[in-house]
C-alpha positions as CSV (number, residue, x, y, z in Angstrom):
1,X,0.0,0.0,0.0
2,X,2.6,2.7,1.0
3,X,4.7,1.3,-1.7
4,X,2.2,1.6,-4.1
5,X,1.5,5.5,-2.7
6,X,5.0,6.1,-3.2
7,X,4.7,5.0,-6.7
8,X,2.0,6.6,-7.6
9,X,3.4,10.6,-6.5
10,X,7.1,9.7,-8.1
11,X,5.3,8.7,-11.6
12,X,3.0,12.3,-11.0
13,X,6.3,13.9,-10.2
14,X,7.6,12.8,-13.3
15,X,5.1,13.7,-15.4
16,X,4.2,17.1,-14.0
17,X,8.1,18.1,-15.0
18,X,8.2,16.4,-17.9
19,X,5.6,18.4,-18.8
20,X,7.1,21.5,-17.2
21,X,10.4,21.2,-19.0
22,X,9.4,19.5,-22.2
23,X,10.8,22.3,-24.3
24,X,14.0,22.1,-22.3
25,X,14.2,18.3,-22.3
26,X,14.0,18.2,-26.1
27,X,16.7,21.4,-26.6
28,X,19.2,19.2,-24.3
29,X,18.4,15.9,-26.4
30,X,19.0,17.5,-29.6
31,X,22.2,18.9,-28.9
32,X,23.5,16.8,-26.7
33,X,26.6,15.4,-29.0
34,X,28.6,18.5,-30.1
35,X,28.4,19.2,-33.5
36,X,32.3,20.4,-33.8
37,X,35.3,18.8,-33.8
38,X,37.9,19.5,-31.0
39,X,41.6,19.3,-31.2
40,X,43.4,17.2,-28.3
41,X,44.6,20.5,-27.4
42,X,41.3,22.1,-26.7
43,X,40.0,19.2,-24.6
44,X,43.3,19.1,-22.7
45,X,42.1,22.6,-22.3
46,X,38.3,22.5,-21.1
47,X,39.6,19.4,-18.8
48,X,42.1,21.9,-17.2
49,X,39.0,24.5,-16.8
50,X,36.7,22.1,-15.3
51,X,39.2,20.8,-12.8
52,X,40.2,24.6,-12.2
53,X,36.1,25.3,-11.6
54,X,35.8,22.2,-8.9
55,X,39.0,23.3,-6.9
56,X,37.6,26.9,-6.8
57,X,34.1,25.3,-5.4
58,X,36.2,23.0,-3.4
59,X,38.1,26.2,-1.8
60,X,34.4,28.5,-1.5
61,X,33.2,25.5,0.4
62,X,35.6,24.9,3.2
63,X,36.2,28.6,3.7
64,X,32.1,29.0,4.1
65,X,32.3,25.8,6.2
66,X,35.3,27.0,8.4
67,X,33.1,30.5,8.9
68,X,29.7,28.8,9.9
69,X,32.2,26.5,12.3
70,X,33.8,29.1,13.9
71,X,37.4,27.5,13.4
């Protein structure tokens, strides 16, 4: 019974967004392979600027974390 409850509001959940963010959805599925072709170079160089963009969330994190903490 609760199972079944459960079901039932994740499959309405799913629905309502998909019907929320249809437009969205079917933008990201039609361009989700790249249409140009990179050089080794240039993914060397997004690879770089995504590990670049985690350690700078990394570092915002533990200095918001140390604040709220109170060292």
């Amino acid at each position: 019974m609760f199972i079944k409850r459960i079901k039932s509001i994740l499959a309405w959940l799913n629905k309502f967004f998909a019907r929320r963010f249809e437009k969205i959805i079917e933008i990201n599925r039609r361009y989700e392979r790249p249409r140009i072709a990179m050089t080794p170079m240039t993914r060397i160089a997004l690879l770089l600027l995504r590990i670049y963009l985690l350690l700078l969330v990394a570092i915002l994190f533990y200095k918001f974390f140390t604040i709220i903490m109170g060292k």
